[in-house]
N, C-alpha and C positions, 0 to 999 in steps of 0.2 A: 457432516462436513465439519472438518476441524476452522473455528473461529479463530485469527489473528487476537494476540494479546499487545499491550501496549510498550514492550521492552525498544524498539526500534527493530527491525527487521524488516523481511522482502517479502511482497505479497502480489499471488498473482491473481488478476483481475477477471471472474468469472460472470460479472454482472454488471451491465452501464445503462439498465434501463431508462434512468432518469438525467443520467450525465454520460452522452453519446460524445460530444465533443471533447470531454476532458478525460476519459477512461474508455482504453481497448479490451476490450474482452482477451484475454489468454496473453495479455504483457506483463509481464514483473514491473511492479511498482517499490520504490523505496520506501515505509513509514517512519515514522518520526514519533518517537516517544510521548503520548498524551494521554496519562493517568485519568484525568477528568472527562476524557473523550470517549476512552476504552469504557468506564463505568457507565458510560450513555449508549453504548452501542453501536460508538462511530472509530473509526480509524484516522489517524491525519496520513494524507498522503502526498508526495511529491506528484503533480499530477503533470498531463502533457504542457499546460502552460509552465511549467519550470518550478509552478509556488505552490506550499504546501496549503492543503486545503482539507475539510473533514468529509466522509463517504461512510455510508452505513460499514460495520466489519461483515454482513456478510454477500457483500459482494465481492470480498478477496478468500483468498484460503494461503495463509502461510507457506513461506516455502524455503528452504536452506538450499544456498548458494556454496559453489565452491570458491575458495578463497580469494582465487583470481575474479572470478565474475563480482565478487562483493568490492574487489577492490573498486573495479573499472568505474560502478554504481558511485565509488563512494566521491570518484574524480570526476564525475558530469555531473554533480552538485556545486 
């Protein structure tokens, strides 16, 4: 399983065993660039409540959007 790194990018959600409420399994999440978070092992993510918060990285698995979809992402922030 390829790990999410901490550049900002989209990552989709393959695991919420411990956070059911704030993460869907198999939805594209937005991250948010967190150099010190990445080195720990967590990812910051824009989660369902709207605010960015940390989740282990490997409960996502990186994914490249196409430009339009990245936009739409970048305008419900």
């Amino acid at each position: 399983m390829t790990h999410p790194d901490s550049t900002g990018e989209f990552l989709l959600c393959v695991r919420n065993e411990s956070y059911p409420a704030s993460l869907e399994v198999r939805k594209v999440y937005r991250a948010l660039p967190d150099p010190v978070a990445a080195s720990r092992g967590f990812v910051r993510v824009i989660d369902e409540s709207g605010e960015d918060y940390l989740y282990p990285s490997d409960y996502f698995v990186g994914v490249e959007l196409p430009q339009s979809a990245a936009r739409a992402f970048a305008g419900a922030s």
